[in-house]
N, CA, C and O atoms as a Tinker XYZ file with bonds, in Angstrom:
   464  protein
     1  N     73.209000  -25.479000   82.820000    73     2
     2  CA    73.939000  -24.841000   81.735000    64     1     3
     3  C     75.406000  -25.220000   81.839000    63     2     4     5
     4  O     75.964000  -25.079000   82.928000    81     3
     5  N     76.089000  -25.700000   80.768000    73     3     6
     6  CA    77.478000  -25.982000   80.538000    64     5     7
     7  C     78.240000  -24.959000   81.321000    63     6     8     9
     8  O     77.578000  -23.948000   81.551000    81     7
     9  N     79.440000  -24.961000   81.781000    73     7    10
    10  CA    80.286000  -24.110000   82.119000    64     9    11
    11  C     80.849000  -23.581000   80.913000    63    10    12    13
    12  O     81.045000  -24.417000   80.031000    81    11
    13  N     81.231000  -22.103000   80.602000    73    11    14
    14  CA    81.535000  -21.828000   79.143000    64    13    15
    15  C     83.263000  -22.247000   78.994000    63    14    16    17
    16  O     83.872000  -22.072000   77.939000    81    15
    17  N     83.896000  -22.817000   80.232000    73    15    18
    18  CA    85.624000  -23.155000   80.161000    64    17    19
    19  C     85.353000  -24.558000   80.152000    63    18    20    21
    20  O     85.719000  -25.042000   81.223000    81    19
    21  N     84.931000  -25.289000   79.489000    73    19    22
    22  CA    84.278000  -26.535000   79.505000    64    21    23
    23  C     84.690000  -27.035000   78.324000    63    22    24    25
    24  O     85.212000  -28.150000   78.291000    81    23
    25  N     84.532000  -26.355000   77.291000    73    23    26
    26  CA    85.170000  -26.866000   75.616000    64    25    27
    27  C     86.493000  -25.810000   75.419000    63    26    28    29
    28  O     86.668000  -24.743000   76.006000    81    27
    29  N     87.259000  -26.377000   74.527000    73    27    30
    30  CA    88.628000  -25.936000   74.681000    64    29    31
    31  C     87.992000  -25.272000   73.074000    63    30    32    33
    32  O     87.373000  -25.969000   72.269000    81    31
    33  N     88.260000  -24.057000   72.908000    73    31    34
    34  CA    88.040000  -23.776000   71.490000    64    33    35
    35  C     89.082000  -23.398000   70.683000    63    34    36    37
    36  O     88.903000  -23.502000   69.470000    81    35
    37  N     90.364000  -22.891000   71.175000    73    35    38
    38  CA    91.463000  -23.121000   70.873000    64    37    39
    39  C     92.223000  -24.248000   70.267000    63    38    40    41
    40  O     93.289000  -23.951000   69.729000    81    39
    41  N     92.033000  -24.873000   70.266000    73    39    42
    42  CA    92.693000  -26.085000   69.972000    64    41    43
    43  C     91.540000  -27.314000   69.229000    63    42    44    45
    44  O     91.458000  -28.524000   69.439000    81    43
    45  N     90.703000  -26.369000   68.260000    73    43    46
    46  CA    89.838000  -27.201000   67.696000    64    45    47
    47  C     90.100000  -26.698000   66.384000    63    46    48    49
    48  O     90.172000  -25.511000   66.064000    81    47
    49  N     90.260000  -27.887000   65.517000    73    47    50
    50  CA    90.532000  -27.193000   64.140000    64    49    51
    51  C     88.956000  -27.014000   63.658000    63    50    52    53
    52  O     87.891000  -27.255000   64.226000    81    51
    53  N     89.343000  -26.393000   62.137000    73    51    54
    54  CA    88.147000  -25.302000   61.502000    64    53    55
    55  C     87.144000  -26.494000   61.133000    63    54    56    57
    56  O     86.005000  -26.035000   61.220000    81    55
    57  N     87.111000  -27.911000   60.736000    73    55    58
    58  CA    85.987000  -29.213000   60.760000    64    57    59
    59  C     85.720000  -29.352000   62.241000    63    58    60    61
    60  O     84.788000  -30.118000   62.485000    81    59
    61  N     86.096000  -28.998000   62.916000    73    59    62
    62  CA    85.470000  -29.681000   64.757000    64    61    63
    63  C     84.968000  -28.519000   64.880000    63    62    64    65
    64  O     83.802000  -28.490000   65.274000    81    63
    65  N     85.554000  -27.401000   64.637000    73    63    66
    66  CA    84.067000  -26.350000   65.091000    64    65    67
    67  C     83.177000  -25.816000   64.230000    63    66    68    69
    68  O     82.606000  -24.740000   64.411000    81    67
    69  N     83.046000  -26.475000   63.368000    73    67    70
    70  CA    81.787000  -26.298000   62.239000    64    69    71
    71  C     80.803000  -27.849000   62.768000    63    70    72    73
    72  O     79.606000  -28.015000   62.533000    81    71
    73  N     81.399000  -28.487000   63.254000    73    71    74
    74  CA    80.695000  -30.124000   63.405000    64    73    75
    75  C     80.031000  -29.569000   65.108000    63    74    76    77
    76  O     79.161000  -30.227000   65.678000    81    75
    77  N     80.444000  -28.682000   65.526000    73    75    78
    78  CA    80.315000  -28.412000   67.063000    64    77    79
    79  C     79.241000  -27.531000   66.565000    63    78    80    81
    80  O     78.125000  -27.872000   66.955000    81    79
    81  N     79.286000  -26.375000   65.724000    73    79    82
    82  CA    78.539000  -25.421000   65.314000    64    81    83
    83  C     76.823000  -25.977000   65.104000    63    82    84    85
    84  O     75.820000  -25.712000   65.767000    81    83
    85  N     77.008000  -26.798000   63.954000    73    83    86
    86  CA    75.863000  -27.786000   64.026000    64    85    87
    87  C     75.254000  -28.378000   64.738000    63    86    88    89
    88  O     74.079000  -28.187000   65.051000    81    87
    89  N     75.973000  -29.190000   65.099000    73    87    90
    90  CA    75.563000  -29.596000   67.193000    64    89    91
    91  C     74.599000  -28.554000   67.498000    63    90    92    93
    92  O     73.372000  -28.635000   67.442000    81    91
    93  N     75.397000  -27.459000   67.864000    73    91    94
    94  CA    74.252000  -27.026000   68.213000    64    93    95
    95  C     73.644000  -26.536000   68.167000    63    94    96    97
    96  O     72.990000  -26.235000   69.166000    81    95
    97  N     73.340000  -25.993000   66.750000    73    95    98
    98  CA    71.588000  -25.503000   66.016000    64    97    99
    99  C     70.923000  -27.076000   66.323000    63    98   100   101
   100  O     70.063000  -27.145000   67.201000    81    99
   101  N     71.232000  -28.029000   65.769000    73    99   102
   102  CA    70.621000  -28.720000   65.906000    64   101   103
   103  C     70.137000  -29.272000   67.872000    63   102   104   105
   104  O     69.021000  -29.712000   68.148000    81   103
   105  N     71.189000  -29.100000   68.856000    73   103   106
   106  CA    70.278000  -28.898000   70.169000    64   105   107
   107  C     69.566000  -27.631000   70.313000    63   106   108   109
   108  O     68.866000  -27.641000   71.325000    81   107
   109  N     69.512000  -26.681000   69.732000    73   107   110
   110  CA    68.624000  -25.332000   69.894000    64   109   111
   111  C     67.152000  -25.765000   68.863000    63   110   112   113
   112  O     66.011000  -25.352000   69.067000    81   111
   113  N     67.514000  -26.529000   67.950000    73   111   114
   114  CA    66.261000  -26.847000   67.227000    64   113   115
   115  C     65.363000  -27.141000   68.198000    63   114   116   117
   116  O     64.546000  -26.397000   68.740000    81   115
   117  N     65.649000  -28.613000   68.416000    73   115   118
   118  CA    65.230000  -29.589000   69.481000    64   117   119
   119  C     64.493000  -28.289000   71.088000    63   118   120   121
   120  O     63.356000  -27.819000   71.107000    81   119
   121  N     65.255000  -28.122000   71.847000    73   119   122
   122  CA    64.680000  -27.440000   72.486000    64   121   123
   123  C     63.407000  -26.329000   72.124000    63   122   124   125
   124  O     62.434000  -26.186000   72.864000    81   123
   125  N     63.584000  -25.682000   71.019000    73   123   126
   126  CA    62.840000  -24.689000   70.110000    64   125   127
   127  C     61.680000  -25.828000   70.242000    63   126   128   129
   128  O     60.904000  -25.641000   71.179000    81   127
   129  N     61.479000  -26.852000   69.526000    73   127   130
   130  CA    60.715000  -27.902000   69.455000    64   129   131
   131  C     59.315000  -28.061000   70.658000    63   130   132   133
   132  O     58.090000  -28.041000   70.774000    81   131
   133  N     60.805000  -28.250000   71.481000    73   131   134
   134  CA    60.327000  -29.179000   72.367000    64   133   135
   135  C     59.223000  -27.923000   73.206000    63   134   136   137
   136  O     58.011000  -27.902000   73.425000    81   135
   137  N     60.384000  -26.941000   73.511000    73   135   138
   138  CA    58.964000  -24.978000   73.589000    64   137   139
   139  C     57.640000  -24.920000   73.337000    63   138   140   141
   140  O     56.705000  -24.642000   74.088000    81   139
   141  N     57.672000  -25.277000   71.953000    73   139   142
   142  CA    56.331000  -24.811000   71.220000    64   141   143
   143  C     55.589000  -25.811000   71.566000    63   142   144   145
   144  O     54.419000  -25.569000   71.269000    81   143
   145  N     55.720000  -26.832000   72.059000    73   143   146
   146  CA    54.968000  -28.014000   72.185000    64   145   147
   147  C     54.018000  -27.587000   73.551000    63   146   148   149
   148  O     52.813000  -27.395000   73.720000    81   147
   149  N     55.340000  -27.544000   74.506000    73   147   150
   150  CA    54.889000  -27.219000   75.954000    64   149   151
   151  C     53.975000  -26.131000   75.887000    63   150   152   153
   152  O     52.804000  -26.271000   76.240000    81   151
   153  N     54.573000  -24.722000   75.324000    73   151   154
   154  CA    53.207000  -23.970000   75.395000    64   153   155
   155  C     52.460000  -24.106000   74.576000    63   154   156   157
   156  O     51.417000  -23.538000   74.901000    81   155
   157  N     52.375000  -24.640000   73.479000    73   155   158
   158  CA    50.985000  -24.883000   72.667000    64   157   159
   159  C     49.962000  -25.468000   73.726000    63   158   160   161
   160  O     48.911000  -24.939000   74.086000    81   159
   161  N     50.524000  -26.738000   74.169000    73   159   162
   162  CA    49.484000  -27.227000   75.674000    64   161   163
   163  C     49.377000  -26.031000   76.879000    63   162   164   165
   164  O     48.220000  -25.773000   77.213000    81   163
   165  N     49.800000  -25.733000   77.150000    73   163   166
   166  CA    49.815000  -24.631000   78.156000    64   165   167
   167  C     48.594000  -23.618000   77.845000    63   166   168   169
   168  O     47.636000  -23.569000   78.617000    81   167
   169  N     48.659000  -22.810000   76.686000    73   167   170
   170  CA    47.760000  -22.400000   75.593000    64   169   171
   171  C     46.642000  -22.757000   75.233000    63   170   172   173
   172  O     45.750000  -21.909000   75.207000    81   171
   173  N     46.358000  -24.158000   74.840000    73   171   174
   174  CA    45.146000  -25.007000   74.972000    64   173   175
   175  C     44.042000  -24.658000   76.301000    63   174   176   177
   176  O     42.940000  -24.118000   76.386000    81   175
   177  N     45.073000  -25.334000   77.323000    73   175   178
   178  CA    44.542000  -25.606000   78.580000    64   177   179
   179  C     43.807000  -24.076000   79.138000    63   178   180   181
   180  O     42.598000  -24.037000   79.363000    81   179
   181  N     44.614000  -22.964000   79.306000    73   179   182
   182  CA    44.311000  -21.881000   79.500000    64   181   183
   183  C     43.049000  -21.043000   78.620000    63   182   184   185
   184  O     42.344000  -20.102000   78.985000    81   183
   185  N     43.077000  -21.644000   77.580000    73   183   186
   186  CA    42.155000  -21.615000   76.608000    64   185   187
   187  C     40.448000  -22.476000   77.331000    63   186   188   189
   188  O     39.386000  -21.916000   77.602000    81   187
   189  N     40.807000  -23.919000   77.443000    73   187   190
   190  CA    39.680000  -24.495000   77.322000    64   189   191
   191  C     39.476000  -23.932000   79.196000    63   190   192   193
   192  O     38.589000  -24.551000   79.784000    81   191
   193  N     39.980000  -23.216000   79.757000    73   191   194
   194  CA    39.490000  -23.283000   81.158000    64   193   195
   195  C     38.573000  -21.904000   80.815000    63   194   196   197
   196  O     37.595000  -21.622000   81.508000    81   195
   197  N     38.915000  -21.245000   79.898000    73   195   198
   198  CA    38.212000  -19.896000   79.529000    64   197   199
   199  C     36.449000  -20.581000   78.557000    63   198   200   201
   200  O     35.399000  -19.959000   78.397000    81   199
   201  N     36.704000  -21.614000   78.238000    73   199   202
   202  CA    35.581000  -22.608000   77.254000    64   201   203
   203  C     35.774000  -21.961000   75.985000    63   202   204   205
   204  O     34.819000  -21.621000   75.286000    81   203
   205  N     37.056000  -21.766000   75.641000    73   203   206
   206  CA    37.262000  -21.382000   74.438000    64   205   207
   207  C     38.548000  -22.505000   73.720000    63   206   208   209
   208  O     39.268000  -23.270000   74.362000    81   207
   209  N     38.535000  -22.308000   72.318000    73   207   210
   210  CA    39.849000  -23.004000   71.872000    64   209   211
   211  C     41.137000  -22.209000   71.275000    63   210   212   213
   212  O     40.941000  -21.033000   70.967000    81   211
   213  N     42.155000  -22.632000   71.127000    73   211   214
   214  CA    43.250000  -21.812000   70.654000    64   213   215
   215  C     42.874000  -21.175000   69.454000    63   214   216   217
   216  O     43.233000  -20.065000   69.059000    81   215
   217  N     42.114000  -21.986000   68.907000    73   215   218
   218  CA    41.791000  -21.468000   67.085000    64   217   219
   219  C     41.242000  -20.349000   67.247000    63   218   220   221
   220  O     41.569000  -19.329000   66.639000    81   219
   221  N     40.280000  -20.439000   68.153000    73   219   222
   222  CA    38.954000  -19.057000   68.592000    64   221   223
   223  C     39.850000  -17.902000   68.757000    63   222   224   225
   224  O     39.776000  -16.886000   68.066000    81   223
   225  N     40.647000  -18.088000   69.646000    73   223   226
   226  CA    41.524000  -17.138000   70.120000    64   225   227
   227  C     42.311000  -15.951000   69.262000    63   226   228   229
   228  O     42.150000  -14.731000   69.219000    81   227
   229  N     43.666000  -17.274000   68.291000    73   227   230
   230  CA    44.028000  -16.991000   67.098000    64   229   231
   231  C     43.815000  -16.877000   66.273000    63   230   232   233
   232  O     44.613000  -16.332000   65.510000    81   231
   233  N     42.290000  -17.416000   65.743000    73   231   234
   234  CA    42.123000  -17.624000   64.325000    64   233   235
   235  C     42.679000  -18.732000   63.748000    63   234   236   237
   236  O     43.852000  -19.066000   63.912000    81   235
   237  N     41.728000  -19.423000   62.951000    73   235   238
   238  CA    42.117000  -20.724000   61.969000    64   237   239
   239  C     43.403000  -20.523000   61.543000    63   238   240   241
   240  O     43.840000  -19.578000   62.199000    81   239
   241  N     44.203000  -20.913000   60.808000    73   239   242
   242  CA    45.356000  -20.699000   60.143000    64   241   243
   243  C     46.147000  -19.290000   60.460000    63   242   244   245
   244  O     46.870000  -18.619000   59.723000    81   243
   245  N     45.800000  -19.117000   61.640000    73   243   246
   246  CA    46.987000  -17.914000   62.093000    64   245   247
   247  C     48.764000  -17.894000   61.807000    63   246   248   249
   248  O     49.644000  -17.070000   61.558000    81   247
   249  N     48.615000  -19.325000   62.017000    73   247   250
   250  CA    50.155000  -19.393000   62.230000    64   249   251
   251  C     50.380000  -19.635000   61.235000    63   250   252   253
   252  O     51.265000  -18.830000   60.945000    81   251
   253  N     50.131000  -20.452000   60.100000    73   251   254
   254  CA    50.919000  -20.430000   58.336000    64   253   255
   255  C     50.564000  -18.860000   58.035000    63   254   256   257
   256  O     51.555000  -18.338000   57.525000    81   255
   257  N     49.430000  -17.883000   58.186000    73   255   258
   258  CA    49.685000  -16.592000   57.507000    64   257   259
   259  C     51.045000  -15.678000   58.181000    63   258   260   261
   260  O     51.824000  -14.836000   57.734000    81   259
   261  N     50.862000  -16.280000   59.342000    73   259   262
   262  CA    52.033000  -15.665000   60.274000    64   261   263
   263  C     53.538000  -15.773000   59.306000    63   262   264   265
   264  O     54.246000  -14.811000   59.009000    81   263
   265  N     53.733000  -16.942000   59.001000    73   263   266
   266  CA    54.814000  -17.498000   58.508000    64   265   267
   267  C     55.045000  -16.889000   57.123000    63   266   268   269
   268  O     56.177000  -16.458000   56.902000    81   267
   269  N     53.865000  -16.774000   55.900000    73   267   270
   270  CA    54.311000  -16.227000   55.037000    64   269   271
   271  C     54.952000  -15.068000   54.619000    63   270   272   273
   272  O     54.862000  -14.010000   55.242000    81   271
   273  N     55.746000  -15.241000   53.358000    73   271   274
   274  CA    56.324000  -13.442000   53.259000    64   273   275
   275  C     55.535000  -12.981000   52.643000    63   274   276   277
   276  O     54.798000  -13.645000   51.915000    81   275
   277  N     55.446000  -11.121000   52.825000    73   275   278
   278  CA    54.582000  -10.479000   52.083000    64   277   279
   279  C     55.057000  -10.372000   50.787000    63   278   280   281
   280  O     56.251000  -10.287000   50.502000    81   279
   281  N     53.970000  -10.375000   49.852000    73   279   282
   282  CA    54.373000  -10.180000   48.263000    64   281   283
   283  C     55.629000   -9.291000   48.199000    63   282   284   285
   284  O     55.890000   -8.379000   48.983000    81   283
   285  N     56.462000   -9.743000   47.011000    73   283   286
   286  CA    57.398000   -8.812000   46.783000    64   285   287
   287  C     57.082000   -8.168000   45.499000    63   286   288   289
   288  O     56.424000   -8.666000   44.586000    81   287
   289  N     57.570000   -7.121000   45.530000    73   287   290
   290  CA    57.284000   -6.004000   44.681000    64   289   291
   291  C     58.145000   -6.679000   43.376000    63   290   292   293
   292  O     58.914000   -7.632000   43.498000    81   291
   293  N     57.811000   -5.886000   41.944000    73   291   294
   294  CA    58.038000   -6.687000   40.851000    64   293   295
   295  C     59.125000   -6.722000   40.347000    63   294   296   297
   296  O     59.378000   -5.530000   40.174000    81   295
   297  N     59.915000   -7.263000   40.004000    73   295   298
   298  CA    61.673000   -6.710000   40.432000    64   297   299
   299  C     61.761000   -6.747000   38.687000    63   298   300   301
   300  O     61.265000   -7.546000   37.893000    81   299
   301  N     62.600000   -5.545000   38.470000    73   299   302
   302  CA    62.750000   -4.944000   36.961000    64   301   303
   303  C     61.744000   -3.531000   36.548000    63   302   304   305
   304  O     62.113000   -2.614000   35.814000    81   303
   305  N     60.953000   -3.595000   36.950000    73   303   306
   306  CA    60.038000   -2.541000   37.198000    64   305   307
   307  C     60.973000   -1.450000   37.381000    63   306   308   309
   308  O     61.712000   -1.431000   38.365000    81   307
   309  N     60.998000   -0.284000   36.254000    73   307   310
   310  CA    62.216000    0.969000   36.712000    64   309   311
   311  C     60.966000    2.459000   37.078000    63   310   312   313
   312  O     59.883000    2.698000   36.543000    81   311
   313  N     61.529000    3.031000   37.919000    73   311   314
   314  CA    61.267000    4.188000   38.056000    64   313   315
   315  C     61.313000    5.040000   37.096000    63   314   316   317
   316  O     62.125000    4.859000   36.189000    81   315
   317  N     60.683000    5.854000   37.089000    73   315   318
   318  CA    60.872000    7.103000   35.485000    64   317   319
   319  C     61.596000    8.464000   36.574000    63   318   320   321
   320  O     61.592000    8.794000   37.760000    81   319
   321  N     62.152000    8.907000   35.289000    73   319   322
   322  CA    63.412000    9.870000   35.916000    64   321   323
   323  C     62.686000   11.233000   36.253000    63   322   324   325
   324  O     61.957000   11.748000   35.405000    81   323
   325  N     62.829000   11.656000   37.149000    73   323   326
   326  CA    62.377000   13.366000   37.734000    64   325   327
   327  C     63.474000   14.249000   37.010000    63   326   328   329
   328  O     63.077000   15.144000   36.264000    81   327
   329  N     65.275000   13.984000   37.244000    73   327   330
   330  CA    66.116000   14.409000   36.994000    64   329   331
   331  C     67.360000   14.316000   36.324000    63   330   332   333
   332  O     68.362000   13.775000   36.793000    81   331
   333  N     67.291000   14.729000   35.479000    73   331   334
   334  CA    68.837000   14.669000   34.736000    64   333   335
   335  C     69.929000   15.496000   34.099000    63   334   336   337
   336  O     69.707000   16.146000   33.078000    81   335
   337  N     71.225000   15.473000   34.755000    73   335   338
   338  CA    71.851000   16.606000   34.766000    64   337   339
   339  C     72.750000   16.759000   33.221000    63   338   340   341
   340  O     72.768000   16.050000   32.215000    81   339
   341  N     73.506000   18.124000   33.619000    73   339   342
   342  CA    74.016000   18.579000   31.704000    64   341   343
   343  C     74.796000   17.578000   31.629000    63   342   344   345
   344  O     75.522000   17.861000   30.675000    81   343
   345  N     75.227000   16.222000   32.172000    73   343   346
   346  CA    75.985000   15.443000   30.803000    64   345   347
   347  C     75.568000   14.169000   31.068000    63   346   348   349
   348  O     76.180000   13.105000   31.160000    81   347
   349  N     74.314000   14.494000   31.185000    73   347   350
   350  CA    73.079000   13.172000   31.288000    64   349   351
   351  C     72.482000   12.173000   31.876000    63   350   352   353
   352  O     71.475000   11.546000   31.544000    81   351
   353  N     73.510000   12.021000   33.203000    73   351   354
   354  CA    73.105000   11.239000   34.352000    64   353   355
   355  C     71.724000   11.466000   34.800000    63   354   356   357
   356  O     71.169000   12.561000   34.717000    81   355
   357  N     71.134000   10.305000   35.319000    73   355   358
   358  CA    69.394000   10.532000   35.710000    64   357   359
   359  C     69.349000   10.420000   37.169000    63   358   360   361
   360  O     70.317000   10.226000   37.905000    81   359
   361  N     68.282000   10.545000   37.466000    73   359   362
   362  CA    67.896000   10.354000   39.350000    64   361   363
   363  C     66.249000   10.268000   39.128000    63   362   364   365
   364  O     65.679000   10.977000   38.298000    81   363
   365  N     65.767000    9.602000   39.717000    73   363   366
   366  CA    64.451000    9.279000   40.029000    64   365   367
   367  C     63.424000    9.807000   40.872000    63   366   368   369
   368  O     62.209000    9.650000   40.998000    81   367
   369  N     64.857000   10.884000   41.723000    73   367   370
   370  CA    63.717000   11.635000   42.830000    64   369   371
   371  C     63.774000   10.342000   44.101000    63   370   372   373
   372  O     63.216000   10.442000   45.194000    81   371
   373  N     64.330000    9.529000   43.780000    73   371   374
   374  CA    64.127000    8.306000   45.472000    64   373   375
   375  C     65.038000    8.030000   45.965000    63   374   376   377
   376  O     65.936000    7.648000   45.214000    81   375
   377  N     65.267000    8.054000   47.147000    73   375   378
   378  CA    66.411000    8.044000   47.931000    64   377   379
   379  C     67.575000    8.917000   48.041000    63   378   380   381
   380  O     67.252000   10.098000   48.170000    81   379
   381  N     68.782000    8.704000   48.029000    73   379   382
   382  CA    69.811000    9.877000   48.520000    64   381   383
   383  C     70.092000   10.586000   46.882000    63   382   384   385
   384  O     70.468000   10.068000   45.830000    81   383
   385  N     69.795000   11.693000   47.168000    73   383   386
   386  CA    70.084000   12.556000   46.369000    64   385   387
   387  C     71.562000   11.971000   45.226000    63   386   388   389
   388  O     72.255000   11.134000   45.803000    81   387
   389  N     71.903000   12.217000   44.209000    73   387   390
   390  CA    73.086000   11.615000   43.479000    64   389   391
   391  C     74.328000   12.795000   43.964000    63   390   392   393
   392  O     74.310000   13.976000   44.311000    81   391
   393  N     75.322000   11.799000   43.778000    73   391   394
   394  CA    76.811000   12.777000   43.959000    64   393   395
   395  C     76.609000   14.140000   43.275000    63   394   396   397
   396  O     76.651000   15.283000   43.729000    81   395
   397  N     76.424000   13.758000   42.292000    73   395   398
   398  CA    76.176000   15.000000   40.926000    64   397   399
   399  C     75.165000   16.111000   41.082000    63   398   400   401
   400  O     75.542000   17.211000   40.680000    81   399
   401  N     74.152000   16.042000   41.506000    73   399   402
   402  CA    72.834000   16.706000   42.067000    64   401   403
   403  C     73.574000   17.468000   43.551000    63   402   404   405
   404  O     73.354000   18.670000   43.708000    81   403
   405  N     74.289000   16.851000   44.418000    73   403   406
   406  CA    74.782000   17.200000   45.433000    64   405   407
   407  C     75.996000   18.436000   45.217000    63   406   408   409
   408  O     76.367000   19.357000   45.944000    81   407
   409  N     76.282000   18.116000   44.274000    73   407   410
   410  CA    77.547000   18.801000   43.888000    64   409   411
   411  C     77.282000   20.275000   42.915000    63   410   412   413
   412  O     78.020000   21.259000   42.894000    81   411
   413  N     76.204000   20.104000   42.267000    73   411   414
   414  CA    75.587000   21.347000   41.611000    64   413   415
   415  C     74.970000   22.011000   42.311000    63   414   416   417
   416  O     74.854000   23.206000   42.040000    81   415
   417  N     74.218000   21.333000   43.721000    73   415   418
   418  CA    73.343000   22.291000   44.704000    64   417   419
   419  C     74.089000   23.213000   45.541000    63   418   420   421
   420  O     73.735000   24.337000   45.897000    81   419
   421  N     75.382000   22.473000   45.864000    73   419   422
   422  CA    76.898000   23.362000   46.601000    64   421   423
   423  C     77.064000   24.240000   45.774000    63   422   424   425
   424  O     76.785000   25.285000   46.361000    81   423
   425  N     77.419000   24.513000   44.521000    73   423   426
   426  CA    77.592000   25.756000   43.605000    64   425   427
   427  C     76.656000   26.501000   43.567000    63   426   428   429
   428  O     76.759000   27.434000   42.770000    81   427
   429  N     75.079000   26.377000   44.592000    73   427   430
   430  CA    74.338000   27.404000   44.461000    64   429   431
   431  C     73.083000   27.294000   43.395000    63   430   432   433
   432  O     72.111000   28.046000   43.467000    81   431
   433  N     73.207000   26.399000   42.529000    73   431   434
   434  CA    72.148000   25.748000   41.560000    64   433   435
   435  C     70.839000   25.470000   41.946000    63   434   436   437
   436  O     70.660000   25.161000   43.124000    81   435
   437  N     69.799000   25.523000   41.115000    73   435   438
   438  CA    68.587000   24.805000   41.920000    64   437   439
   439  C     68.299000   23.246000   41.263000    63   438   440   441
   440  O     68.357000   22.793000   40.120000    81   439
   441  N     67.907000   22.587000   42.800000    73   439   442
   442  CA    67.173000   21.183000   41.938000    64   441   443
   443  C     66.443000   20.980000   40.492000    63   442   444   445
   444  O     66.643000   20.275000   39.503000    81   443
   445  N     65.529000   21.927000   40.873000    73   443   446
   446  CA    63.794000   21.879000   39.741000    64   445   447
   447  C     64.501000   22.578000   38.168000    63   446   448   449
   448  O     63.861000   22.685000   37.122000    81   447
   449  N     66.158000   23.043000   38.392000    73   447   450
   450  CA    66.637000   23.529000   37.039000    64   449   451
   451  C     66.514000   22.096000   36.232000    63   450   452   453
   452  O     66.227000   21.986000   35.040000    81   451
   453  N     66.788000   21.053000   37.126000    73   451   454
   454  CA    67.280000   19.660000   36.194000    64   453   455
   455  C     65.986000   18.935000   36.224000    63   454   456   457
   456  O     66.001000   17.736000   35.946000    81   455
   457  N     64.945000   19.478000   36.507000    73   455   458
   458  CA    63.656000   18.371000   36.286000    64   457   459
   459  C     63.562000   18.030000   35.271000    63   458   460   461
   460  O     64.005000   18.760000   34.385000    81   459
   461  N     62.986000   16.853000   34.950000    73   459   462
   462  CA    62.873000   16.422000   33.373000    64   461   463
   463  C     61.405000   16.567000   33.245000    63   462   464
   464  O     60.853000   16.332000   32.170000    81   463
């Protein structure tokens, strides 16, 4: 491992340490790389000494389902309003209560007055 008083970072303008920055994602890639390789074999081997294979183990296509994102929910899709107060602001009932709702419950008010 480098000594960390080894690069002067002081005295690197803002293009040398973005070009340094890169550097080294790109040596962390490489190593990352070079990881998965080693234990994928490692994995194998430990595998076939059991007379089994990695797939058996994991499952066929483990690792692309691994990788995908889960569906995202349908964006525009609005909530319908639970609440809306006397000068017409709404609330949905989800998440933090509104300023306004907060501020009528301090005066002693009830929620379920403003249900819609």
């Amino acid at each position: 491992m480098a000594d960390k008083g080894s690069i002067n970072l002081d005295g690197m303008t803002v293009p040398e340490l973005e070009e340094l920055i890169a550097a080294a994602r790109g040596k962390i890639g490489e190593i990352q790389a070079e990881a998965r390789v080693t234990m994928r074999a490692k994995l194998e081997e430990m595998a076939a000494s059991a007379g089994l294979t990695l797939e058996e183990i994991v499952g066929a296509g483990a690792a692309a389902r691994s990788s995908r994102k889960p569906p995202q929910k349908p964006i525009g899709k609005s909530v319908p309003v639970k609440y809306r107060s006397p000068n017409g602001d709404t609330w949905s009932g989800r998440g933090r209560p509104p300023r306004w709702l907060a501020v009528l419950e301090a005066e002693g008010k009830n929620r379920e007055d403003y249900r819609v």
